[in-house]
Every structure is written in structure tokens, then in C-alpha cells.
Chimera marker file (.cmm) of the C-alpha trace (Angstrom):
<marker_set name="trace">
<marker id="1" x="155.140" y="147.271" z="138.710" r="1" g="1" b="0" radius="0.5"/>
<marker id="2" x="151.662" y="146.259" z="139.606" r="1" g="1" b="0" radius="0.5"/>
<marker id="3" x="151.000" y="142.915" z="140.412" r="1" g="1" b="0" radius="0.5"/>
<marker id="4" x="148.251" y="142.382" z="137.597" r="1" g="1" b="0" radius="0.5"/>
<marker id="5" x="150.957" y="143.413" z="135.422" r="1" g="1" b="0" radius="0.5"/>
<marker id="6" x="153.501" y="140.672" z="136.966" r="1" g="1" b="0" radius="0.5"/>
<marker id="7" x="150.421" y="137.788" z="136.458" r="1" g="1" b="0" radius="0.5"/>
<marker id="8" x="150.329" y="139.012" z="132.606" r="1" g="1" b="0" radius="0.5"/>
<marker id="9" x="154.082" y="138.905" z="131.895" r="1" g="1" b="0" radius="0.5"/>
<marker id="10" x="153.534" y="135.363" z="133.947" r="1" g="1" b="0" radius="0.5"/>
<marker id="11" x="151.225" y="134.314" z="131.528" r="1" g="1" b="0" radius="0.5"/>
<marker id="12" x="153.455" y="135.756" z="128.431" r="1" g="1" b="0" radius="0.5"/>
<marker id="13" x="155.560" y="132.921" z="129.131" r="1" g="1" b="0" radius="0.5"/>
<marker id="14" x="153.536" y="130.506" z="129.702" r="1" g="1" b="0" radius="0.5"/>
<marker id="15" x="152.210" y="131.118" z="126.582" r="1" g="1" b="0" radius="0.5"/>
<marker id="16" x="155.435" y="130.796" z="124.398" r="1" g="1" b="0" radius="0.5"/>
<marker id="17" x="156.007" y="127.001" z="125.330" r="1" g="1" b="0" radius="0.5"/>
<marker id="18" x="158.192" y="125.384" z="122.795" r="1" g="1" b="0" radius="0.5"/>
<marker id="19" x="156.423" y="121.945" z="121.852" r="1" g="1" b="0" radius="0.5"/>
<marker id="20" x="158.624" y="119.154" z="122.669" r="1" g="1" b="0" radius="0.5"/>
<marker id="21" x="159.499" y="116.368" z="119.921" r="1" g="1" b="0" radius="0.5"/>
<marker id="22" x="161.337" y="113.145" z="120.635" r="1" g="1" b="0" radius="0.5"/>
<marker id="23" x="163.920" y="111.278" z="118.400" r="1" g="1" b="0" radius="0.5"/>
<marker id="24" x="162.689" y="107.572" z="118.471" r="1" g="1" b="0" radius="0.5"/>
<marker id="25" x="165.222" y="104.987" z="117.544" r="1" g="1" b="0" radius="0.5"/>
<marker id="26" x="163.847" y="101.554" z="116.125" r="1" g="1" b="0" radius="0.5"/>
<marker id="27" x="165.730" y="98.278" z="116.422" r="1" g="1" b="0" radius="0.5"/>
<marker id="28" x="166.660" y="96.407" z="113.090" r="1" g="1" b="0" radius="0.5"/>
<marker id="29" x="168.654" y="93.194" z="112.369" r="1" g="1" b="0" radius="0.5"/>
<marker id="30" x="172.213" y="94.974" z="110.630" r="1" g="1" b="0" radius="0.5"/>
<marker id="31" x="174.060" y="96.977" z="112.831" r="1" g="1" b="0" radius="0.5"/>
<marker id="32" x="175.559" y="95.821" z="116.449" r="1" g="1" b="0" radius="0.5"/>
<marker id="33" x="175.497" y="97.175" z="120.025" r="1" g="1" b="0" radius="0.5"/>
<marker id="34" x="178.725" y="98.546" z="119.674" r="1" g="1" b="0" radius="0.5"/>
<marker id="35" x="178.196" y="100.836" z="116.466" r="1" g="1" b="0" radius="0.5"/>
<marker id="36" x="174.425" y="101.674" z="118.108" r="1" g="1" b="0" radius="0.5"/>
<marker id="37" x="176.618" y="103.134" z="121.467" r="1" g="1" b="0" radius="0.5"/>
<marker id="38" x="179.020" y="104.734" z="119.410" r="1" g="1" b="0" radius="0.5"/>
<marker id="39" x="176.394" y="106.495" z="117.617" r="1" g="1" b="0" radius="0.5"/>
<marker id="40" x="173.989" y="107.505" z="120.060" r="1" g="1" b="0" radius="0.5"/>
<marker id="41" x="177.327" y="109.358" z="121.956" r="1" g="1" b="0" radius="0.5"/>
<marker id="42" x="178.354" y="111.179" z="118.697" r="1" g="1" b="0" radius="0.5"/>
<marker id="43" x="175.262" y="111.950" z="117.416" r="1" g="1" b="0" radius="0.5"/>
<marker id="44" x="173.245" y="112.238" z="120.784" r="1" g="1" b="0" radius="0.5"/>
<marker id="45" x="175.599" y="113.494" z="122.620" r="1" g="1" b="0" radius="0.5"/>
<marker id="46" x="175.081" y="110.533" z="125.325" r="1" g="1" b="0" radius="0.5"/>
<marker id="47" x="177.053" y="109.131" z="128.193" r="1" g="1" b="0" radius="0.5"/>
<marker id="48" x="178.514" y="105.955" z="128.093" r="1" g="1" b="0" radius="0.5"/>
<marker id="49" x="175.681" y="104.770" z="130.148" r="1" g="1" b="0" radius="0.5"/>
<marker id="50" x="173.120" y="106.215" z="128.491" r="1" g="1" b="0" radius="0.5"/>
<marker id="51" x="173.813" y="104.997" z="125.023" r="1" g="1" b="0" radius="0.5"/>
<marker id="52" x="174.201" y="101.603" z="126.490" r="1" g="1" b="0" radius="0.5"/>
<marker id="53" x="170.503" y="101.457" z="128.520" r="1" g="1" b="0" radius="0.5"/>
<marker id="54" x="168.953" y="103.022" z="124.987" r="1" g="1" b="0" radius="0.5"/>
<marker id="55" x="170.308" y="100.470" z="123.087" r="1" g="1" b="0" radius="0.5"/>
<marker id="56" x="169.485" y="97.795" z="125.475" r="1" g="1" b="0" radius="0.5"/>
<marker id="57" x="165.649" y="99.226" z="125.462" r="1" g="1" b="0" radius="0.5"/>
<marker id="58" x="165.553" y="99.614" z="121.680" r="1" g="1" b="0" radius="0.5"/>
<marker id="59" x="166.962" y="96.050" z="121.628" r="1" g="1" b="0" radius="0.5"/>
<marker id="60" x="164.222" y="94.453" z="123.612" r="1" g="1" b="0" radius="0.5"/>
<marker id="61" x="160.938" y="96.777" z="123.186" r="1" g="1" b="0" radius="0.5"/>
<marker id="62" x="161.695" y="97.402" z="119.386" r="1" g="1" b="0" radius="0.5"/>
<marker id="63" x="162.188" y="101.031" z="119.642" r="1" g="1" b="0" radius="0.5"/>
<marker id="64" x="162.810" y="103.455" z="122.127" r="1" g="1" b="0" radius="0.5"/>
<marker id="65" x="163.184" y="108.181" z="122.674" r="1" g="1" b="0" radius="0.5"/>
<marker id="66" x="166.810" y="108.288" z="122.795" r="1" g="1" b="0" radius="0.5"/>
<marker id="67" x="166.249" y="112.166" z="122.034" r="1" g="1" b="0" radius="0.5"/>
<marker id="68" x="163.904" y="115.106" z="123.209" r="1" g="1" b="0" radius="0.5"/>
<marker id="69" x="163.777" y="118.466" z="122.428" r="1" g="1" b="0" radius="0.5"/>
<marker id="70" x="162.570" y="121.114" z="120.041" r="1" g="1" b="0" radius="0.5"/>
<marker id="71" x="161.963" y="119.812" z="115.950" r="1" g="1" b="0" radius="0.5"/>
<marker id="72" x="164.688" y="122.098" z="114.399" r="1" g="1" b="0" radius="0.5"/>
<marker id="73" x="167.031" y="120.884" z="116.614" r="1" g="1" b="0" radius="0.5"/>
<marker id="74" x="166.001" y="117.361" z="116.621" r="1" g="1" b="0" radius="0.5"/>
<marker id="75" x="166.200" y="117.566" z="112.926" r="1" g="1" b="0" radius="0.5"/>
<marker id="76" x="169.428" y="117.359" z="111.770" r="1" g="1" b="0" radius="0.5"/>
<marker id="77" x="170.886" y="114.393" z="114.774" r="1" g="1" b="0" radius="0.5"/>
<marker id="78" x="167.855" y="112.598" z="113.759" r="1" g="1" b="0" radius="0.5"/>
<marker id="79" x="169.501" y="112.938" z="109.521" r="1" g="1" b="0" radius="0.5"/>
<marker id="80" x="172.656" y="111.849" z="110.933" r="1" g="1" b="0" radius="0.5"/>
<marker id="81" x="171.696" y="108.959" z="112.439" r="1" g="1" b="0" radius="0.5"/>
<marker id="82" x="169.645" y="107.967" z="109.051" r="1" g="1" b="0" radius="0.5"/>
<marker id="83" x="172.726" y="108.339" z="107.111" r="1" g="1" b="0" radius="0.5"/>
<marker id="84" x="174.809" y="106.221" z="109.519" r="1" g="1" b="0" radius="0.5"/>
<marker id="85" x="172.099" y="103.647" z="108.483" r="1" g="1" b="0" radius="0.5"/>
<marker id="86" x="170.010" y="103.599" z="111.462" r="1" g="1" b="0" radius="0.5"/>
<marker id="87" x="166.112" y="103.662" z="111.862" r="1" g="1" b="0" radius="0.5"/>
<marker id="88" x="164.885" y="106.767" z="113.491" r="1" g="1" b="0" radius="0.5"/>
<marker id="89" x="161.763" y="109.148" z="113.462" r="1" g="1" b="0" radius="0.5"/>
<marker id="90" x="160.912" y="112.367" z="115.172" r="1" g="1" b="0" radius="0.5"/>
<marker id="91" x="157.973" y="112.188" z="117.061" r="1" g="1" b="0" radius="0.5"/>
<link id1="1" id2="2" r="1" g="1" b="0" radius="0.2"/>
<link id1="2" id2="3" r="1" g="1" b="0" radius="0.2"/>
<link id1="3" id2="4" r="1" g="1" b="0" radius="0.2"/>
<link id1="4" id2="5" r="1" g="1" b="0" radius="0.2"/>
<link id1="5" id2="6" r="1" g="1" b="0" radius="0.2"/>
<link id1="6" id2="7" r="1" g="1" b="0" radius="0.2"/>
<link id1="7" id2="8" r="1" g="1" b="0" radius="0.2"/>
<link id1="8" id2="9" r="1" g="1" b="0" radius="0.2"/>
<link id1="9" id2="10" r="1" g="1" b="0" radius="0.2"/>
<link id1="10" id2="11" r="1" g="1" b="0" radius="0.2"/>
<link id1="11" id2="12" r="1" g="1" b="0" radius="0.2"/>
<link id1="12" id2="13" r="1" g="1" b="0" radius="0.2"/>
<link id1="13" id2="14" r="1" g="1" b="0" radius="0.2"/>
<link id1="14" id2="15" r="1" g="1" b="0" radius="0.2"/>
<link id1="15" id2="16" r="1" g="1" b="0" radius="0.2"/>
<link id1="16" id2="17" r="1" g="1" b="0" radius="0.2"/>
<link id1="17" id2="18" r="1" g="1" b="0" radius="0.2"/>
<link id1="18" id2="19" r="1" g="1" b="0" radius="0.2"/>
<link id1="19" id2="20" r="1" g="1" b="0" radius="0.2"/>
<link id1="20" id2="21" r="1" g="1" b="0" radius="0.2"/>
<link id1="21" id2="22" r="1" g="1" b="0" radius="0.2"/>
<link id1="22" id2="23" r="1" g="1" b="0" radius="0.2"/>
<link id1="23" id2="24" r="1" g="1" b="0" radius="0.2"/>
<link id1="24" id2="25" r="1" g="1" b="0" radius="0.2"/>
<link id1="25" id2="26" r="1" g="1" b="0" radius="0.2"/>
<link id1="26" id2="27" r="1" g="1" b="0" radius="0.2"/>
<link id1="27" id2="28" r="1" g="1" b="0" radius="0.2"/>
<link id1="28" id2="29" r="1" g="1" b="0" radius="0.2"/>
<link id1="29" id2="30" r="1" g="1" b="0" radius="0.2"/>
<link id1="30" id2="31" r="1" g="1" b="0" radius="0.2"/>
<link id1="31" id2="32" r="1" g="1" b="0" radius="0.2"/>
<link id1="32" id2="33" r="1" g="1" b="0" radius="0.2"/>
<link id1="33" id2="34" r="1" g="1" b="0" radius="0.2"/>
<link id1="34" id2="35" r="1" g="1" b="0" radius="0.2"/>
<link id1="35" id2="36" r="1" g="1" b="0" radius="0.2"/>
<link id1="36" id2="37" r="1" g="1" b="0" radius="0.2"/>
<link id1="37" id2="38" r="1" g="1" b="0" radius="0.2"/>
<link id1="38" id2="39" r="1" g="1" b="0" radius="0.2"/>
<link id1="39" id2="40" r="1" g="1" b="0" radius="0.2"/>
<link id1="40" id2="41" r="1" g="1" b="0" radius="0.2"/>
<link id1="41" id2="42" r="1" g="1" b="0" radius="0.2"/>
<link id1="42" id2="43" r="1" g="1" b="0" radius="0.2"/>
<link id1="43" id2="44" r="1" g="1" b="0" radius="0.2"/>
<link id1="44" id2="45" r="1" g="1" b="0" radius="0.2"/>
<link id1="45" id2="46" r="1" g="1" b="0" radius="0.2"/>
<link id1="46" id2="47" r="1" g="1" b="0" radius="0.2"/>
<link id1="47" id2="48" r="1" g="1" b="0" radius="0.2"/>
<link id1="48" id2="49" r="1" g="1" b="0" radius="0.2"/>
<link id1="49" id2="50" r="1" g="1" b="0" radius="0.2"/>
<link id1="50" id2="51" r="1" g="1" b="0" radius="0.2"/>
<link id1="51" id2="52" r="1" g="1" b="0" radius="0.2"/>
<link id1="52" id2="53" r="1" g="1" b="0" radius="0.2"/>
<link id1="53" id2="54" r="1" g="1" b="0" radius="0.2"/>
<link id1="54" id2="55" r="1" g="1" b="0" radius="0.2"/>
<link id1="55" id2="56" r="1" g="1" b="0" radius="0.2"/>
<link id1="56" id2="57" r="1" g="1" b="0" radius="0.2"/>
<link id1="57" id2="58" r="1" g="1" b="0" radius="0.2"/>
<link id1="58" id2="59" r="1" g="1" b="0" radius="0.2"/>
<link id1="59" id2="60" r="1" g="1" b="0" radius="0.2"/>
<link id1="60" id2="61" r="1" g="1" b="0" radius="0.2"/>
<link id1="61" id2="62" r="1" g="1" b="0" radius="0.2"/>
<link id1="62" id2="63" r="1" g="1" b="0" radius="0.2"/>
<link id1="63" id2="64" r="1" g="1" b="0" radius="0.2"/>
<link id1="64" id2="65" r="1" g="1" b="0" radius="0.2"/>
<link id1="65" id2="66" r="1" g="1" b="0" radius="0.2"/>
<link id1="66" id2="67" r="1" g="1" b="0" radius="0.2"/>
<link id1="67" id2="68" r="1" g="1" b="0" radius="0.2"/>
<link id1="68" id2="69" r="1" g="1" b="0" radius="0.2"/>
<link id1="69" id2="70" r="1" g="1" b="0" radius="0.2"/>
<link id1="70" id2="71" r="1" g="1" b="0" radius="0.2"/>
<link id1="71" id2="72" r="1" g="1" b="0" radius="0.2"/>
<link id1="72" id2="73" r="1" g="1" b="0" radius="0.2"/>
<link id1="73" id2="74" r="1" g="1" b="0" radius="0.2"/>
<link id1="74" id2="75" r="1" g="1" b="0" radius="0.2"/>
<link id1="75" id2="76" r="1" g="1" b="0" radius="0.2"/>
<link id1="76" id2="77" r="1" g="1" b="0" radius="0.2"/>
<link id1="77" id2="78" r="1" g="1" b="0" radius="0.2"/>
<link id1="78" id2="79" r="1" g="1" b="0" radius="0.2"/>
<link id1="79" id2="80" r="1" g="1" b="0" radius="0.2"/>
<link id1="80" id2="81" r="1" g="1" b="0" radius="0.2"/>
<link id1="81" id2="82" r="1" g="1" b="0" radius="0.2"/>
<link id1="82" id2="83" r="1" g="1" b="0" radius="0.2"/>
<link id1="83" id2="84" r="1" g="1" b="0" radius="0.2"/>
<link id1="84" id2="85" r="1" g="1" b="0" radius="0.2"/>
<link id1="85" id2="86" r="1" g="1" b="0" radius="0.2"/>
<link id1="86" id2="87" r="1" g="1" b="0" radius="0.2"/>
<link id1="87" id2="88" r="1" g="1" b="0" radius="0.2"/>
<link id1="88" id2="89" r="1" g="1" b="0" radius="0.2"/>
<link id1="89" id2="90" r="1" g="1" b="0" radius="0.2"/>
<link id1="90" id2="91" r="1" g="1" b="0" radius="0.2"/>
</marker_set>
């Protein structure tokens, strides 16, 4: 294999990025600390710790990413954490 031919299948992938989407989670007034953790481990597959500083920076900033990744698979954690009653967007 040539070496142009290495720098094109370089820039083949390169090319095929996938674009990055975030889950953001806002604060609101209803649900507790407690039930926020919980969900953020279920749903977001978190650590103890994580959950906890997400919920602390949603707490105090108003919102906060608690999720990255591609849209489709953003998608349905982001529904979940709707129907649990929580205030989230994908970004």
C-alpha cells in the first residue's frame, strides 16, 4: 500500500465523525437529590459519584450535560428520564 493511499483511507475516517449531542438535565422545584441520583445511575448509567456532582451542578447552575454521545442513543435515556418526571433536552 502506497502511502497516498494510507493519507486517503486517513482522511475516510476523518470524514465519518459522528456529531456528538449532550443530554442536559434542568433543575426544578419537585423531585429530591435522592430520586435525581437514583435516576441519573439507572438511566445514565452513572457512578455513585457522578450522579451526585451532576445533581449538585444542576442544583446550583440550573442545568447541567449529565449525558454525551450520539442522538439515537441519547434518545431514548433522555425519554426515560422525561417519564420519570424530570426536565431534560438533547442538545
Amino acid at each position: 500500500m502506497s502511502s497516498k493511499e494510507k493519507i486517503q483511507e486517513q482522511g475516510d475516517i476523518l470524514d465519518k465523525k459522528v456529531e456528538q449531542h449532550e443530554i442536559v438535565l434542568h433543575n426544578d422545584d419537585v423531585n429530591t437529590f435522592d430520586f435525581v441520583i437514583e435516576a441519573l445511575i439507572d438511566v445514565c448509567e452513572h457512578t455513585l459519584i457522578q450522579a451526585e456532582q451532576c445533581t449538585i451542578l444542576v442544583h446550583y447552575k440550573g442545568k447541567a450535560s449529565v449525558k454525551s454521545g450520539a442522538y439515537n442513543e441519547l434518545k431514548s435515556r433522555c425519554s426515560k428520564l422525561l417519564d420519570l418526571g424530570l426536565s431534560a433536552e438533547i442538545v
